[in-house]
C-alpha positions as CSV (number, residue, x, y, z in Angstrom):
1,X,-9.9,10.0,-14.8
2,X,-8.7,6.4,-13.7
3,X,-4.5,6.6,-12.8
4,X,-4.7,2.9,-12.5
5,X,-6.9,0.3,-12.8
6,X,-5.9,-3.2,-11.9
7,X,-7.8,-6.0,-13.0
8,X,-8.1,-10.0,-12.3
9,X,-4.2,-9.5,-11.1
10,X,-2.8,-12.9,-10.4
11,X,1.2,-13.7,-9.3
12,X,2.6,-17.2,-8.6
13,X,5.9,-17.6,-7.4
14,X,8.0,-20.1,-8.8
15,X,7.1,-23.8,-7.0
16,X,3.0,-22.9,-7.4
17,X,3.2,-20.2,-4.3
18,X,-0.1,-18.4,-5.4
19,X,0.7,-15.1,-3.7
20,X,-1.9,-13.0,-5.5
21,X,-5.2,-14.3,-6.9
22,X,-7.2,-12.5,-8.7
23,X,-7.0,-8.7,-7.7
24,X,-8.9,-5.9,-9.0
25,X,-8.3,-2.4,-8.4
26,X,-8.5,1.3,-9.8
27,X,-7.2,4.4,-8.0
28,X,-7.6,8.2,-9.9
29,X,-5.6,11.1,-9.7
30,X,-5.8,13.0,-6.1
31,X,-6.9,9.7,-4.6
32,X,-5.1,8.2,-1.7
33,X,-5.7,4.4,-1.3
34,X,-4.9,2.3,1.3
35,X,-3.8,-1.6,1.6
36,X,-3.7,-3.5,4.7
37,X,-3.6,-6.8,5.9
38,X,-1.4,-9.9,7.8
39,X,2.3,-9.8,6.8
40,X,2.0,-12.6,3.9
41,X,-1.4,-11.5,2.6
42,X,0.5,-10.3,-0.9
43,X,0.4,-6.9,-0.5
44,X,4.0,-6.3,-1.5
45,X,4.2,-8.5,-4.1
46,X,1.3,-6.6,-5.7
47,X,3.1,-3.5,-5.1
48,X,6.0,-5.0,-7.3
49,X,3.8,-6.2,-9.8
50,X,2.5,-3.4,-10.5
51,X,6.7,-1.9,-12.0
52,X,7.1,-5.5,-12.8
53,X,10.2,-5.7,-10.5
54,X,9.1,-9.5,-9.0
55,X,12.0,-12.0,-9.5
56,X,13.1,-13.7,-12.7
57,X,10.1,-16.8,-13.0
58,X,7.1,-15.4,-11.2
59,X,4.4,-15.6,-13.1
60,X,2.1,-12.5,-14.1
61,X,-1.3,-12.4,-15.4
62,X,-4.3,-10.2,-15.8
63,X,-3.8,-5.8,-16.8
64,X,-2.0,-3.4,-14.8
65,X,-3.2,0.0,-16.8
66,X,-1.4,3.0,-16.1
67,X,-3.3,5.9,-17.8
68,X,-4.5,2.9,-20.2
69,X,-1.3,1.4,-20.9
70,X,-0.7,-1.8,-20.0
71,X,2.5,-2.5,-17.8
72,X,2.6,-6.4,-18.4
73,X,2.7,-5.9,-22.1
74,X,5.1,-2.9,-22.4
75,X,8.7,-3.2,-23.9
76,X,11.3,-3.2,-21.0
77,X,12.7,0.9,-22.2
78,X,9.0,1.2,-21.8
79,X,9.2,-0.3,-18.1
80,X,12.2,1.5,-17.1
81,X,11.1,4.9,-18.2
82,X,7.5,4.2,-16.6
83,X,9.4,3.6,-13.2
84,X,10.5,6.6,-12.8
85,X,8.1,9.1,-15.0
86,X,4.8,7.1,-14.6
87,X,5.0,5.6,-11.0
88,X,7.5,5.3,-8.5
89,X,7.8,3.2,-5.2
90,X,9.1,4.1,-2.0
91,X,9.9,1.2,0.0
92,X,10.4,-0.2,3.5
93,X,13.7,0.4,5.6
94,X,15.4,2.9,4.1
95,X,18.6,1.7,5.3
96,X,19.1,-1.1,3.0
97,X,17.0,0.7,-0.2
98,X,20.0,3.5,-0.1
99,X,23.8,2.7,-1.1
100,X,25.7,2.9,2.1
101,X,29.3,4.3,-0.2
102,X,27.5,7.4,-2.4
103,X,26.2,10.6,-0.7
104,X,22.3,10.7,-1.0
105,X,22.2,13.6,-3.6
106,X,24.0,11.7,-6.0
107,X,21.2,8.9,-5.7
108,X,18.7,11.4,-5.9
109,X,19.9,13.0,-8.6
110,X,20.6,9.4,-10.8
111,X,17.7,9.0,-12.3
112,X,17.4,13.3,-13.0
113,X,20.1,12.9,-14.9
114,X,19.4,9.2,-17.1
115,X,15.4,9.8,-17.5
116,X,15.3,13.9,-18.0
117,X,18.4,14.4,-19.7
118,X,19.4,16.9,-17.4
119,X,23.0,18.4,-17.0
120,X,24.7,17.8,-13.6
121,X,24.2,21.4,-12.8
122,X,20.4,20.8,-13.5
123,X,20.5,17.6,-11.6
124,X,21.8,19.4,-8.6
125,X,19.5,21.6,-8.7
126,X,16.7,19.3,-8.7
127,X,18.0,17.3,-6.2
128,X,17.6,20.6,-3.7
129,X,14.3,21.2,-4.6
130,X,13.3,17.4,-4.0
131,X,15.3,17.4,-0.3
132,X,13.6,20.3,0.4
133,X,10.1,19.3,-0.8
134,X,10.5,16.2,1.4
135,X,11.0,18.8,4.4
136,X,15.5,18.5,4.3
137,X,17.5,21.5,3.7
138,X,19.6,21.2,0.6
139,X,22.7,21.2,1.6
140,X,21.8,17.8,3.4
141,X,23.0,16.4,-0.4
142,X,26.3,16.3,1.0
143,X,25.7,13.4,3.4
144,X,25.9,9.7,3.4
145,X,23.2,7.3,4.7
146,X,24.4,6.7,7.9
147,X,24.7,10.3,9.1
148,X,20.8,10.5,9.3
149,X,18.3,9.4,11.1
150,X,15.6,6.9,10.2
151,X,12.8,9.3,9.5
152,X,16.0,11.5,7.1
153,X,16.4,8.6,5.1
154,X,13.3,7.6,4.9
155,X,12.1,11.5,3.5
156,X,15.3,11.1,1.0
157,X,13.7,7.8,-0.5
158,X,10.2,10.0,-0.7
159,X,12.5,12.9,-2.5
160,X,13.7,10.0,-5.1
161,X,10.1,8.8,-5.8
162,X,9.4,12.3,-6.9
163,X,12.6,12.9,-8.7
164,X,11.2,12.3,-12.4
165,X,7.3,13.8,-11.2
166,X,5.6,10.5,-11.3
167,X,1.5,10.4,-11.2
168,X,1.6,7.6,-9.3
169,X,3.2,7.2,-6.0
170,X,2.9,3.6,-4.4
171,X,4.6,3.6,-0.3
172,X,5.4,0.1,0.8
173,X,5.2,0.2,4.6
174,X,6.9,3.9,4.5
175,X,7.0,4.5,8.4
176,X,8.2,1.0,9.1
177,X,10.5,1.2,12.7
178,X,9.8,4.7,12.9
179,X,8.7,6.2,15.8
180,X,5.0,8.1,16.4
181,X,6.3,11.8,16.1
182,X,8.1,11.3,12.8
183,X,5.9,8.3,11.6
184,X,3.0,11.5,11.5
185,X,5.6,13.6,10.2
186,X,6.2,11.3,7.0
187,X,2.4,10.6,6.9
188,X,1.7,14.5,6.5
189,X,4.2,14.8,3.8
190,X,2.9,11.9,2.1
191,X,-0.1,13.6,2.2
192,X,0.7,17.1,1.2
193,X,2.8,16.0,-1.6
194,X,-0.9,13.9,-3.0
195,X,-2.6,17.3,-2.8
196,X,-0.4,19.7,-4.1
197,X,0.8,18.0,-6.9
198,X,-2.2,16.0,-7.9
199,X,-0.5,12.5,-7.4
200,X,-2.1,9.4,-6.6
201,X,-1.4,7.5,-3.7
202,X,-0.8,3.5,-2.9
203,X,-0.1,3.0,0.6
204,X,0.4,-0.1,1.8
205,X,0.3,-0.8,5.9
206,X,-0.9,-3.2,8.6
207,X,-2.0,-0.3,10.6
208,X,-5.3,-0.3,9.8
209,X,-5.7,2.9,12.0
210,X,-2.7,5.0,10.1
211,X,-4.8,4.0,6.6
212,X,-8.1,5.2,8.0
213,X,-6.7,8.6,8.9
214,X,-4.5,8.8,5.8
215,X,-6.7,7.2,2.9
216,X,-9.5,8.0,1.1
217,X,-10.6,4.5,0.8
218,X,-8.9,1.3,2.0
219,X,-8.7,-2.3,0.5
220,X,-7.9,-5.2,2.8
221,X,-6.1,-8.4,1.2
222,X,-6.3,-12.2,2.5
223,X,-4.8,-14.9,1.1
224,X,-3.6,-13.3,-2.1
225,X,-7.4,-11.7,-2.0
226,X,-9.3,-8.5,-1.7
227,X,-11.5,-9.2,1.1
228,X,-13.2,-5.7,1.4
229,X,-12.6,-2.2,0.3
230,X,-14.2,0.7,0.7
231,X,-14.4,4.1,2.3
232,X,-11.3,4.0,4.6
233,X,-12.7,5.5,7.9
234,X,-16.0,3.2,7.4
235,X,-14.0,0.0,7.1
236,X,-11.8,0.4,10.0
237,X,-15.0,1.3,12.0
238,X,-17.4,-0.9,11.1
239,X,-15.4,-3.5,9.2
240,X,-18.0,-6.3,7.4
241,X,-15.7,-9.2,6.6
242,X,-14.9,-10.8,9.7
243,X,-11.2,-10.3,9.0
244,X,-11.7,-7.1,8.6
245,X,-13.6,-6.7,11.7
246,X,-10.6,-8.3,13.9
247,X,-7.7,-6.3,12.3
248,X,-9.9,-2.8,13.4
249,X,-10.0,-4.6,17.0
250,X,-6.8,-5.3,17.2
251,X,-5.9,-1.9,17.4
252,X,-6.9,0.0,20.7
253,X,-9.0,2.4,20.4
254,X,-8.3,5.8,22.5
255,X,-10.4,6.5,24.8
256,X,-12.2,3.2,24.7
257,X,-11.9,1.0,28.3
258,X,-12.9,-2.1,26.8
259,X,-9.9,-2.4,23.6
260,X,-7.8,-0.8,26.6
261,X,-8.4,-3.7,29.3
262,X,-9.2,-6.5,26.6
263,X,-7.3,-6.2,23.5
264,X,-8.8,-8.5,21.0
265,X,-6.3,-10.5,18.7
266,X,-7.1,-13.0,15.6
267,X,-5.8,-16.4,16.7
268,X,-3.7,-18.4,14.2
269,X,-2.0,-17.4,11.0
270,X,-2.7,-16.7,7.4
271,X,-2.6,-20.1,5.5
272,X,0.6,-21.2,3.4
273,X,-0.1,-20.0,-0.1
274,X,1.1,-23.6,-1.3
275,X,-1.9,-25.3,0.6
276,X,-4.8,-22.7,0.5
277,X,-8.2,-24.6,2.6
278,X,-11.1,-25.2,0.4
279,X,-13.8,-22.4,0.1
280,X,-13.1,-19.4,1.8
281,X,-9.7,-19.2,2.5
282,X,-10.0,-17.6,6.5
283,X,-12.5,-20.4,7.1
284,X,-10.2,-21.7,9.8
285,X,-9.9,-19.0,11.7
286,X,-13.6,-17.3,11.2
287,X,-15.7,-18.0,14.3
288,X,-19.0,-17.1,11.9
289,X,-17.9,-19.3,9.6
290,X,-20.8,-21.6,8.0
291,X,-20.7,-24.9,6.2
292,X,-21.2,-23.5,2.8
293,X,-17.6,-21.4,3.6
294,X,-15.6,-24.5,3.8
295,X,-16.3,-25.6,0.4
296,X,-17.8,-22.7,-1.6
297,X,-15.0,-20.0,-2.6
298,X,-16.5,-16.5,-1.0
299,X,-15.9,-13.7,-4.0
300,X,-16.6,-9.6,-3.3
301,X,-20.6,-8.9,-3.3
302,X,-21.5,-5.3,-3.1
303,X,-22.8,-4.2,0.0
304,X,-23.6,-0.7,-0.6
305,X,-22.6,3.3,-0.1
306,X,-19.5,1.9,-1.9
307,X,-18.9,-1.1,-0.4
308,X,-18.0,-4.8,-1.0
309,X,-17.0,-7.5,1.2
310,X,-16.0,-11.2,-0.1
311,X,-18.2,-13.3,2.8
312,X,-21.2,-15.1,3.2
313,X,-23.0,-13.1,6.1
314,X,-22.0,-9.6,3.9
315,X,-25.8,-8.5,3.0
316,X,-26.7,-9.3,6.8
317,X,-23.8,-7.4,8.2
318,X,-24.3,-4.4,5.3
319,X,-27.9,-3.6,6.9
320,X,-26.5,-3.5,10.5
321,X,-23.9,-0.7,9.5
322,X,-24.8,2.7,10.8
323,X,-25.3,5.3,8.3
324,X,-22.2,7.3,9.7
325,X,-18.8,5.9,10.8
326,X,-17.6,6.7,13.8
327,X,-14.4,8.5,14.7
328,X,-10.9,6.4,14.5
329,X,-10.2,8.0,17.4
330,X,-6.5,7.4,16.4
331,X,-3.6,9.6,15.5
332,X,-0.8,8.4,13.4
């Protein structure tokens, strides 16, 4: 059954900033998705839009269904209750997501107590159960922000995402400034809590590596677009949208002398959403760009096994892909 289906999702910011443009995407229960892409490719902002939590202004079109219901459309109780019951969002730095003056099992155990109805003994109980889910012994309740660590706080903002047993979990950039060890740590949570409770997973990354070891298939945004998606560990190792292609080779392979001795990059930067370039919007920066991508918009063409990449050459470069992926070769 389909958790979420997005479809033809566009966002503009006030003052015409097209930040998403057309977006379409469905994740089911179980599933863990992955989003990557260039900080200002509008994967964040669709992570808001889907708990309509942009800024007062922004405009919102398209369907964001949630088990069928339509988030745009609902009445704001409906929102607020969704938040919490329906989906719920982790988000990046920890730090400045938590309130620095109340003890973290009173956060946790907020939105127990206004969305469940529960008494505060109840609510205290919960919020154990949640610490210790997230891999913190209860009587960690006790403390305030600052007395833990990075990867602490960022497993008490994982406990309040589940404090209301949402479907949907979606992670914006979860192990942001964490270190390996507890960046894998967080990662294997993430993924035991998908499996054992049947949720569904949004994660949102530039590590195209971390999403091709986590994810069960990965989607890779441009320009407010989805440029390709499809099986995670087949995109990140043999990417068919050029862009694609030089985020995977921007990430050393282990093992592999030649992304060890000459790391590959992606010159330039994404384009200003106020002045998107005609026809395909990485056109700039593509060195297999052809005249017919400076003028004529590229959109998603399937390109088989469950696959579909928004460029020009995609039928050429689907028939070169090898039947199997190879190994990431990468640990998160």
């Amino acid at each position: 059954m389909t958790l979420l289906e997005v479809r033809n999702l566009h966002v503009t910011y006030p003052g015409g900033v097209d930040a998403v443009r057309g977006v379409d995407l469905s994740l089911t229960a179980g599933q863990k998705v992955g989003m990557a892409g260039e900080s200002g490719c509008g994967k964040s902002t669709l992570a808001l839009a889907l708990l309509r939590l942009l800024p007062p202004g922004t405009r919102v079109s398209g369907e964001i269904l949630l088990n069928g219901e339509d988030i745009l459309t609902m009445r704001w109780g409906r929102v607020r209750a969704v938040r919490w019951a329906g989906a719920s969002i982790v988000f990046q730095g920890a730090m400045h997501s938590l309130n620095p003056v109340h003890r973290i099992g009173d956060q946790i155990a907020e939105p127990v107590l206004l969305h469940q109805g529960a008494t505060a003994a109840q609510a205290r109980k919960r919020t154990g159960e949640l610490l210790e889910q997230a891999g913190l012994p209860a009587s960690r309740a006790t403390a305030y922000p600052h007395e833990l660590s990075g990867g602490q706080r960022q497993r008490v903002m994982i406990a309040m995402a589940l404090a209301c047993a949402p479907q949907l979990i979606i992670a914006d950039e979860p192990t942001t400034a964490l270190d390996v060890m507890i960046q894998a740590q967080i990662l294997n949570l993430l993924e035991r809590l998908v499996t054992d409770q049947d949720l569904g997973l949004l994660m949102i990354s530039h590590d195209l590596a971390v999403l091709a070891d986590l994810c069960d298939r990965l989607v890779v945004m441009y320009a407010g677009r989805v440029i390709e998606e499809g099986p995670a560990r087949e995109v990140y190792a043999n990417a068919l949208h050029p862009y694609a292609k030089a985020l995977s080779a921007s990430f050393p392979h282990i093992g592999d002398p030649t992304s060890r001795f000459a790391p590959r990059g992606l010159p330039g930067d994404p384009p200003d959403p106020t002045e998107l370039p005609s026809g395909c919007a990485f056109h700039p920066r593509c060195a297999e760009a052809l005249d017919t991508c400076t003028t004529d918009d590229q959109l998603l063409r399937e390109a088989g096994r469950g696959r579909r990449a928004a460029c020009v050459h995609v039928r050429e470069l689907a028939a070169d892909v090898p039947e199997r992926a190879v190994d990431t070769g990468s640990t998160p």
